[in-house]
C-alpha positions as CSV (number, residue, x, y, z in Angstrom):
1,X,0.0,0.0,0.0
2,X,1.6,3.9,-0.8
3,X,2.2,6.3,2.1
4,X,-1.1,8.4,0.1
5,X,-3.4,5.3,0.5
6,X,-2.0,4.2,4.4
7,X,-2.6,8.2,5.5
8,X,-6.4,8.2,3.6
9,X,-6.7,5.0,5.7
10,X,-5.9,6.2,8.9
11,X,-7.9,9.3,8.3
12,X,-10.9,7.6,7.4
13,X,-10.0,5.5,10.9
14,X,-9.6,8.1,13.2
15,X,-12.7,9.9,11.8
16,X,-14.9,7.3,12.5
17,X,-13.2,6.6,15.7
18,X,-14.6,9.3,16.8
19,X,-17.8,9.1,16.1
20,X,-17.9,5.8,17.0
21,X,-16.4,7.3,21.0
22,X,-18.9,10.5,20.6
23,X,-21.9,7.9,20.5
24,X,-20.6,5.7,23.7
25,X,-20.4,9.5,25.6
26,X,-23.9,9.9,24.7
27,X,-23.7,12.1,21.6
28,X,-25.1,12.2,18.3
29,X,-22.6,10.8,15.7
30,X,-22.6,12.4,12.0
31,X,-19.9,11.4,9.0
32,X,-17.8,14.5,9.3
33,X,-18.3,18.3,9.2
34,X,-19.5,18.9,6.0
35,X,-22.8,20.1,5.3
36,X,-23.4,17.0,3.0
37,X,-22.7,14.8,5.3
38,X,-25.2,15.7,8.3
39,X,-28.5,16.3,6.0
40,X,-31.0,14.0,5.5
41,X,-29.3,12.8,2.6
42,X,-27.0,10.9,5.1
43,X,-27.4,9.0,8.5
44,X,-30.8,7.2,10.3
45,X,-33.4,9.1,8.3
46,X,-33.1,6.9,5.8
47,X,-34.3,4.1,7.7
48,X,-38.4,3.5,8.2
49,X,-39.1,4.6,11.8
50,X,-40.3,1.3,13.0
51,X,-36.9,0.1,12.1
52,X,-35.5,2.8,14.4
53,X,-37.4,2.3,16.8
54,X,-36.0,-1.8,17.5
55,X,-32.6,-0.7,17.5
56,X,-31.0,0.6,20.8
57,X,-30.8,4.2,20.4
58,X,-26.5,3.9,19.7
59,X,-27.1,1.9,16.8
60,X,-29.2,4.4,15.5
61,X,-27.3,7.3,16.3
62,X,-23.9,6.0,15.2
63,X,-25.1,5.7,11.0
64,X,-23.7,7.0,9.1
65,X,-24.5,5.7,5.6
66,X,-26.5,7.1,2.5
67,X,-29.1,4.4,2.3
68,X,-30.7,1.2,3.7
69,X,-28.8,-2.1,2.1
70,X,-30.8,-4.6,4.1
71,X,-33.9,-3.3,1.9
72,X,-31.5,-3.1,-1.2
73,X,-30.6,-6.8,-0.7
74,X,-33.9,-8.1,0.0
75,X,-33.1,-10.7,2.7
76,X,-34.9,-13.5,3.3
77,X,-35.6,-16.2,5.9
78,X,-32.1,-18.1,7.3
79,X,-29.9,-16.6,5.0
80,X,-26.0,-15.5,5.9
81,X,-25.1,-12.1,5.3
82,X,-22.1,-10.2,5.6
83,X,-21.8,-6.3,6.4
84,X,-18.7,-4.9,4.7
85,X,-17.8,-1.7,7.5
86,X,-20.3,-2.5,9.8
87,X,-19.8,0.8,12.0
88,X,-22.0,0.6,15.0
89,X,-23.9,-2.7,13.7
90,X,-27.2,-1.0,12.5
91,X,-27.3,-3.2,9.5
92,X,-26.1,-5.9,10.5
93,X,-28.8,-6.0,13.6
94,X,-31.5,-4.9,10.9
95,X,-30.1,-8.2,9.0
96,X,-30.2,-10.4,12.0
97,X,-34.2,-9.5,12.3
98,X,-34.5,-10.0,8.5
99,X,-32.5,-13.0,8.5
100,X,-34.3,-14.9,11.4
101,X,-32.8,-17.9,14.4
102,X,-31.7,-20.1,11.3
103,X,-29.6,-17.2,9.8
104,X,-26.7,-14.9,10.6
105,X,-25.6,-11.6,10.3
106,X,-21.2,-10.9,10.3
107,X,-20.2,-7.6,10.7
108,X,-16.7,-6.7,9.9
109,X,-15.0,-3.4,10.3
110,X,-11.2,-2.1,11.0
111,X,-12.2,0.5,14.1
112,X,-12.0,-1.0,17.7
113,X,-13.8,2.1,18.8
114,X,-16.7,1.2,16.2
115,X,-17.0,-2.7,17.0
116,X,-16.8,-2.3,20.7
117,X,-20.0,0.0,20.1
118,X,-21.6,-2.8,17.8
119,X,-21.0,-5.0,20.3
120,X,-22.7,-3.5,23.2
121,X,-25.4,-2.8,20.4
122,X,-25.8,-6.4,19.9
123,X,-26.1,-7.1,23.5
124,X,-28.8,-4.3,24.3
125,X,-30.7,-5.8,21.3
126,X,-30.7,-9.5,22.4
127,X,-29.1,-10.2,19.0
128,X,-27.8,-13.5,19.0
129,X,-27.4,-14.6,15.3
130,X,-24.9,-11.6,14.8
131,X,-20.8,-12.0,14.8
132,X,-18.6,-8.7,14.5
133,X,-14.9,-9.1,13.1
134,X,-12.2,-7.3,12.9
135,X,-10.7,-6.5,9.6
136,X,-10.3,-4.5,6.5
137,X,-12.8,-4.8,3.7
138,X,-10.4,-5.3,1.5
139,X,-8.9,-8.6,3.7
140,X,-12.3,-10.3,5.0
141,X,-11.5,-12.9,7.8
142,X,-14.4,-15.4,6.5
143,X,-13.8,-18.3,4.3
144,X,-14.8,-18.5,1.0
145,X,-18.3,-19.5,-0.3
146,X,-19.5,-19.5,2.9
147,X,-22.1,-15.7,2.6
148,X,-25.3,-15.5,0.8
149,X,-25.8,-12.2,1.0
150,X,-22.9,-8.9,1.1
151,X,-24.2,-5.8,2.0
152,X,-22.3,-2.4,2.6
153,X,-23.4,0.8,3.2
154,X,-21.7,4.2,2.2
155,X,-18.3,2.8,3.0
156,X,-16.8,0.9,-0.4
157,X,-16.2,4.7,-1.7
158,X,-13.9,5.1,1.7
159,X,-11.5,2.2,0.4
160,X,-8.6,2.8,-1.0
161,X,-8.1,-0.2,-3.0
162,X,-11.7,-1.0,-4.4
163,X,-10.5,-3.7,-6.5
164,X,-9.8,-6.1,-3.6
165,X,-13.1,-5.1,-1.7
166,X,-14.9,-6.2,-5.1
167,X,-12.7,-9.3,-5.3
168,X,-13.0,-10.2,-1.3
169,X,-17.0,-9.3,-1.8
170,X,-16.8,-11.9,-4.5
171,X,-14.5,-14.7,-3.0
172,X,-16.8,-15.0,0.7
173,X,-20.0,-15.2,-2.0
174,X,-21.5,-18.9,-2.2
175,X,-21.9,-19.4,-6.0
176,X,-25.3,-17.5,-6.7
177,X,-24.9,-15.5,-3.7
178,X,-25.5,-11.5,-4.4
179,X,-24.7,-7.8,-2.9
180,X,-27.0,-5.4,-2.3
181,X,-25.2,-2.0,-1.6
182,X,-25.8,1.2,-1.0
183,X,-23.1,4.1,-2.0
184,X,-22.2,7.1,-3.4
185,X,-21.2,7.1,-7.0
186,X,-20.3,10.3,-9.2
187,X,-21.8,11.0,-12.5
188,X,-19.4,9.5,-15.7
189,X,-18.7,13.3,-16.4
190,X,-16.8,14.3,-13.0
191,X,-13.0,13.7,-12.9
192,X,-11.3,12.8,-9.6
193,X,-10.5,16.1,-8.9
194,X,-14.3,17.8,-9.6
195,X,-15.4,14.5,-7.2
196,X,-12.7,15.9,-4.5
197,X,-14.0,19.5,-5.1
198,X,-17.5,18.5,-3.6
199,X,-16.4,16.7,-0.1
200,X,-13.5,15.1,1.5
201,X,-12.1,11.4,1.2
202,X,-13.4,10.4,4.7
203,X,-16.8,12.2,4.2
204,X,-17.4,9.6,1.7
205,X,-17.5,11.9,-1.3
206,X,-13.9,12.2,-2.4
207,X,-13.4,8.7,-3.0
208,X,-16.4,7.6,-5.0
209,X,-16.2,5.8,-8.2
210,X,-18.0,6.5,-11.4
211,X,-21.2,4.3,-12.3
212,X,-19.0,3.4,-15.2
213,X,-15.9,2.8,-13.3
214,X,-18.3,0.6,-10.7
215,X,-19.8,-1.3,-13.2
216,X,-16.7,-2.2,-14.8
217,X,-14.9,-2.7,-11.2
218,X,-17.8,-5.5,-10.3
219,X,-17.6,-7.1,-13.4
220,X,-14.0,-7.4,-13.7
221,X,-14.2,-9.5,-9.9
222,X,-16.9,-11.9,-11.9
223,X,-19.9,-10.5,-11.1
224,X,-23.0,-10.6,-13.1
225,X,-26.3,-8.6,-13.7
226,X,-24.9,-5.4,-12.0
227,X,-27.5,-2.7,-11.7
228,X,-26.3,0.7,-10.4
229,X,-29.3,3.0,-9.9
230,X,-29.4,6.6,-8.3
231,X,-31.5,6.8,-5.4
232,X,-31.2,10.9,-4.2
233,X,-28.5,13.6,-5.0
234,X,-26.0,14.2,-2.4
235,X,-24.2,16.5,-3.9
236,X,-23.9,18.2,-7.5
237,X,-23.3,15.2,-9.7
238,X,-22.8,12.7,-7.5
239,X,-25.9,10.2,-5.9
240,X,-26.8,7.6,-3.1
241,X,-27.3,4.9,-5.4
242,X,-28.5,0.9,-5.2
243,X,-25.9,-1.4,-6.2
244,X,-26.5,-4.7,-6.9
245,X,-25.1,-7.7,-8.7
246,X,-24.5,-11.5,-8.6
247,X,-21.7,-14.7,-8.4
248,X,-22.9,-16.3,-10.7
249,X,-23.9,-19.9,-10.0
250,X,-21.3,-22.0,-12.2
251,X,-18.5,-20.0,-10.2
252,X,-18.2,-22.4,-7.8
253,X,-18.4,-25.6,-9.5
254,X,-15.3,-26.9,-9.1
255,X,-16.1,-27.2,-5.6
256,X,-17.0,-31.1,-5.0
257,X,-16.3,-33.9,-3.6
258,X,-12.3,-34.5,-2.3
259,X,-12.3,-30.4,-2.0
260,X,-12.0,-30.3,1.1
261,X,-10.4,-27.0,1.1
262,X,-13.5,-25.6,-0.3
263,X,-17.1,-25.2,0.6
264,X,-20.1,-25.6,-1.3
265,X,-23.7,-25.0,0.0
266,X,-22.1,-23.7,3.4
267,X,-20.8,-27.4,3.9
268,X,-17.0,-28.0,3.9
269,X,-16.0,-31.0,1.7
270,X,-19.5,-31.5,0.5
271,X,-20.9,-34.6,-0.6
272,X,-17.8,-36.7,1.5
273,X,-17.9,-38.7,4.5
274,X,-16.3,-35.4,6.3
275,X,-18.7,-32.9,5.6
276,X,-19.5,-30.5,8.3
277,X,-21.3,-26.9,8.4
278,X,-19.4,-23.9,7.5
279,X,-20.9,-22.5,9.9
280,X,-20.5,-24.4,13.1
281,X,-24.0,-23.2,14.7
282,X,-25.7,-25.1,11.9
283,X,-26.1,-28.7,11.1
284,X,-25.0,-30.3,7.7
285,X,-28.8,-30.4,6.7
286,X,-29.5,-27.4,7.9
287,X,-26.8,-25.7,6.2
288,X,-27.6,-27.6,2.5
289,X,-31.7,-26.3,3.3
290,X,-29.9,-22.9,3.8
291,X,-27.8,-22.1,1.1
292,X,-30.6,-23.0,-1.8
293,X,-28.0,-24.0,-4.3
294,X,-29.8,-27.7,-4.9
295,X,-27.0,-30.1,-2.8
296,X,-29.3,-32.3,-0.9
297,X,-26.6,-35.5,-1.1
């Protein structure tokens, strides 16, 4: 990694370091000081009040993102999602509802400040299908093929190395797995430097990608049917927008019996006499019934 991308990195950290610290002290937490970034275009407004109000009152205060991913992704019944930047865990405790007992919601995120919040989120809530992790985006400490569902929200434009996020985003997908995203993306007409001229790196503004450049950055990691739609303006030219995309299903076909390396349906070695769950709070069957790929054997 360059010098340029550790320091955006450790600005982006300490930025949301403290918000994550202003929350525990009993604050309101907001993205940064720019005007964009503390309108209703950002933050919990964007989530339907009853949602709000099932969340302890930190999770809810410590968003920070431009949309609501757990809608964008559309998650259903027992499903395993993953939360790329998980912040105070509002998402992933809104995926943990959505998701249900026989489901699970991971969390993963690089700011102790932030998962230590998440964490005592989780507890207040009662959540206990949720697992926060520590870790960069771009590195995700989950094995492959094991998530059904990668969500994110208004924190792939903070990365500094996009490709990898797309790739890692990719790799923990079970074949036919999807993301559902929310983000900020500039329109195809706005140079780096006009997108730095309308907010800072760690205001999430700065570092957004084109829709062409995240189309092309999605299917360049193997992703399929991308869809990149604008959702509201948050500044001149660039949008909240709804991301979403899919592994497709033959990605993961090599995965079969004697790979037991590999995981297929959420089962390691799958289809062998040493099968077991990915996930260890599931059963073999339970994980097959899970997963929906069609591996009943």
């Amino acid at each position: 990694m360059s010098e340029q991308s550790t320091d955006l990195r450790e600005t982006v950290r300490r930025r949301y370091a403290a918000a994550a610290v202003k929350v525990t002290e009993g604050g309101a937490a907001c993205c940064g000081p720019q005007p964009v970034e503390v309108d209703a275009d950002f933050g919990s407004a964007l989530y339907a009040a009853e949602e709000r109000d099932a969340l302890p009152a930190e999770a809810v205060a410590a968003s920070l993102g431009c949309g609501n991913p757990t809608a964008v992704a559309e998650l259903r019944e027992g499903e395993r999602v993953l939360d790329l930047g998980s912040g105070g865990g509002i998402d992933v405790l809104l995926s943990a509802r959505r998701v249900g007992p026989t489901g699970k919601a991971y969390g993963v995120d690089m700011t102790d400040e932030m998962l230590a919040l998440a964490l005592a989120n989780a507890e207040k809530a009662g959540a206990t299908n949720v697992e926060f992790l520590k870790g960069t985006i771009e590195s995700v400490p989950l094995p492959a093929k094991t998530i059904d569902v990668v969500i994110s929200n208004c924190v792939i434009n903070l990365s500094v190395d996009k490709a990898a996020v797309f790739a890692e985003a990719f790799r923990v997908l079970r074949p036919g797995g999807r993301i559902g995203v929310s983000d900020v993306v500039a329109d195809d007409t706005l140079t780096p430097e006009q997108r730095a001229e309308r907010g800072d790196y760690a205001g999430c503004v700065a570092g957004a990608l084109s829709f062409a450049e995240y189309r092309a950055g999605l299917e360049a990691a193997g992703f399929t049917d991308v869809e990149i739609v604008p959702a509201h303006p948050v500044a001149d030219g660039m949008h909240s927008a709804v991301v979403r995309a899919t592994k497709p299903p033959a990605a993961g076909a090599e995965a079969g019996a004697g790979d037991t390396a590999g995981t297929c349906c959420g089962v390691n070695a799958c289809c062998t006499s040493a099968e077991s769950a990915a996930d260890p709070s599931r059963t073999v069957t339970g994980a097959k019934a899970a997963s929906g790929c069609g591996c009943t054997g």
